[in-house]
N, C-alpha and C positions, 0 to 999 in steps of 0.2 A: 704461255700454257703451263699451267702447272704439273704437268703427265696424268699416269692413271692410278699412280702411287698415291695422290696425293689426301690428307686427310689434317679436318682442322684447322687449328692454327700455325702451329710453328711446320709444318713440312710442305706448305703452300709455296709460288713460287712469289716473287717481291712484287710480282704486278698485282698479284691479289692483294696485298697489304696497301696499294696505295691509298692514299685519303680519299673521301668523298668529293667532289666538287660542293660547293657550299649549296648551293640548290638543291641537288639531290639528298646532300645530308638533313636539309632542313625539311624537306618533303617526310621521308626517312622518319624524323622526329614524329612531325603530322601523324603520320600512320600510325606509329608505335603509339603512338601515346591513343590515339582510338580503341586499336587492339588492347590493349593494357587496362583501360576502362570497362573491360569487360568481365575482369577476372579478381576477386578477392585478393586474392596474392600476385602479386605481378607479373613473380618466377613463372607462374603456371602460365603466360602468354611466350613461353619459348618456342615452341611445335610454332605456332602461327610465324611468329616472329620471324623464322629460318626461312618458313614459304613465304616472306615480306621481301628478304635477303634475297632468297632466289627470283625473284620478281625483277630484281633490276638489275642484279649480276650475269644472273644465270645460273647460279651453281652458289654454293656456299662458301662464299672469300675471305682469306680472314680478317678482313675489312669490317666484313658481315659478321663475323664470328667477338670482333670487336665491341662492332657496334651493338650486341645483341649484351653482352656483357655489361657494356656502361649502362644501359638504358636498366637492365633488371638487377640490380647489383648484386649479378653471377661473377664465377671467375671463367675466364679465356679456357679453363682444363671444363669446368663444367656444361659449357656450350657446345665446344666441341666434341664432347664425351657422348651429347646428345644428336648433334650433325652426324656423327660417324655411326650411330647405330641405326638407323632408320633407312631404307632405301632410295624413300623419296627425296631425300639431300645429298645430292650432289655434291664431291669433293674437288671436282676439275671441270674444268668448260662443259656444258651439256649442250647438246645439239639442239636443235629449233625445236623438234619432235622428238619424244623416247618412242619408241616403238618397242612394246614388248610382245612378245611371243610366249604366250603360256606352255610350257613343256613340264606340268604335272601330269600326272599317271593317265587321265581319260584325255585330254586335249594331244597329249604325246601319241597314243595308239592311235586316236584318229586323225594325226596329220603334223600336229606340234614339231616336234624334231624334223621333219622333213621340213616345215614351212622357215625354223630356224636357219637349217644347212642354208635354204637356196639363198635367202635372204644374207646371210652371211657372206656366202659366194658373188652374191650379186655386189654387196656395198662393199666389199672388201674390209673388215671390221667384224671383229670378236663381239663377246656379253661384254655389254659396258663401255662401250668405244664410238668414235663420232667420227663420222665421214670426212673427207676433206676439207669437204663445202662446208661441215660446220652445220649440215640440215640434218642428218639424222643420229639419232645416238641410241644403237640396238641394245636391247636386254634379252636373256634370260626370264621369264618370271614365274612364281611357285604356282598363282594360281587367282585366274582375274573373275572367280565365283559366280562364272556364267557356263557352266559344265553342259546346262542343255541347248548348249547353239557351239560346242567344239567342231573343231577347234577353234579358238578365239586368238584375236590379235588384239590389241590395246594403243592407238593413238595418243598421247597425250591424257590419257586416262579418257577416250571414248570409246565403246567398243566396236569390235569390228567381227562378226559373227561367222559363223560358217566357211570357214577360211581356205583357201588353196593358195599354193605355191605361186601360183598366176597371179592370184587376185591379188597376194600381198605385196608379190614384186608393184602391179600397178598399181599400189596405194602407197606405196614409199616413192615411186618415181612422180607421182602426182600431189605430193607434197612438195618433193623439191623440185618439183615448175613453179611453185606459188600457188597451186590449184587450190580452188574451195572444195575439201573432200568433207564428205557428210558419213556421218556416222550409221551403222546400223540402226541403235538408239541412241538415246539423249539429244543432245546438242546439233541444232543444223549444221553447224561446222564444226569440225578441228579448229581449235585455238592454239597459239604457240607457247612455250614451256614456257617464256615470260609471265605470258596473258593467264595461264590455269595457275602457276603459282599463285600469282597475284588472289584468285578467288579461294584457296586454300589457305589464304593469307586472313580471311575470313571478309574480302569485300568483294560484294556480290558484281556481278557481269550482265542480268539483268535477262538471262538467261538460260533460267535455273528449269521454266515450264515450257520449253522447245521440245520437239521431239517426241515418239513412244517410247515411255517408261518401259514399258513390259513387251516384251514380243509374246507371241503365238504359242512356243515351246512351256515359255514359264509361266504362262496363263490357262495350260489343257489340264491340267488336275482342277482350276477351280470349275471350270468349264463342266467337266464331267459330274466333279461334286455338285452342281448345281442341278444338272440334267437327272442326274440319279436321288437329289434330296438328301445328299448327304450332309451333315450337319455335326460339327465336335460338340463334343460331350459341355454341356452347362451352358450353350450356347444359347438355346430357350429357342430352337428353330430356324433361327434367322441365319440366312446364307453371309458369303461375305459381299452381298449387293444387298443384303437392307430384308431380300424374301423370305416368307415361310417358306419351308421346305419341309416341312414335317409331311406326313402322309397318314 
């Protein structure tokens, strides 16, 4: 384990720097070099690249931080300049599951901070820390831009809506039974931090039209603008279903 210090390249612990097994390197290759065909400049496949790295690591190694350098011919300071600024990259073993916990200003008064504490209580682990078992790794987070279903929880980047202390303990302990937990929206299930790097990584999962897009909350204004014939300015009438609304 590398602790929760850790960042980068050179402050990782030696396990992170071991070589690749040659299999995995050569997969590694595969991938990068797809990801890399996509971009004018090759530098600019770095973001993908680190969700490639955490795909098979789990966290950013500097193995990964390595291999991210050879392949784009960055330097080890440039890579990891970019791993340590971003939240979604991970500098230390990351759990199977992030669970974050929105505790910005409206998810926080209506429940956020309380659902944090219990949670905290329950898994024994701070923002940023990973259960024994290695299944969950709690955050902190500013703000998962679903304010009309607060409080909000966040699975592996699925949301988890209208949230209670209750509800979340049973969604983190139902995780780490192996359980299939289904999201509010999106995706029929939770996938593990492997599994969603990997599609951040820019390869799709096959997955992408599971689930409702939009809940009930974020669809009552169009709702209403429809029923009332509301209509934005230049729009020439037409709802955002295709209708006249004019009157």
């Amino acid at each position: 384990m590398s602790g929760h210090d850790a960042s980068g390249h050179l402050h990782v612990s030696p396990e992170s720097k071991a070589p690749y097994a040659a299999d995995v390197l050569e997969k590694l290759h595969a991938d990068a070099a797809e990801v890399i065909s996509r971009y004018p400049q090759k530098r600019s496949a770095l973001l993908p690249l680190l969700h490639l790295v955490q795909s098979v690591d789990g966290y950013v190694t500097g193995r990964g931080v390595t291999f991210c350098a050879e392949v784009l011919d960055l330097t080890e300071a440039e890579v990891s300049g970019v791993a340590t600024f971003y939240t979604q990259y991970k500098r230390h073993p990351n759990g199977e599951y992030t669970v974050g916990v929105c505790t910005n200003t409206l998810c926080a008064v209506m429940g956020g901070d309380l659902i944090f504490e219990r949670l905290s209580d329950h898994l024994g682990v701070g923002h940023d820390e990973t259960t024994e078992d290695g299944k969950i790794t709690l955050e902190r987070v500013e703000c998962n831009a679903a304010c009309d279903y607060a409080p909000v929880v966040m699975a592996n980047w699925e949301f988890f809506d209208n949230q209670t202390p209750e509800s979340s303990i049973e969604l983190v302990e139902d995780l780490r039974a192996g359980k299939d937990v289904a999201p509010t929206r999106g995706a029929a299930k939770v996938c593990s931090f492997k599994e969603v790097s990997r599609v951040l990584a820019g390869f799709h999962d096959g997955r992408g039209d599971e689930g409702v897009g939009a809940g009930p909350a974020s669809l009552l204004g169009l709702k209403i603008a429809n029923e009332r014939g509301w209509v934005a300015p230049g729009s020439n009438g037409a709802n955002a279903d295709g209708k006249d609304g004019s009157k």
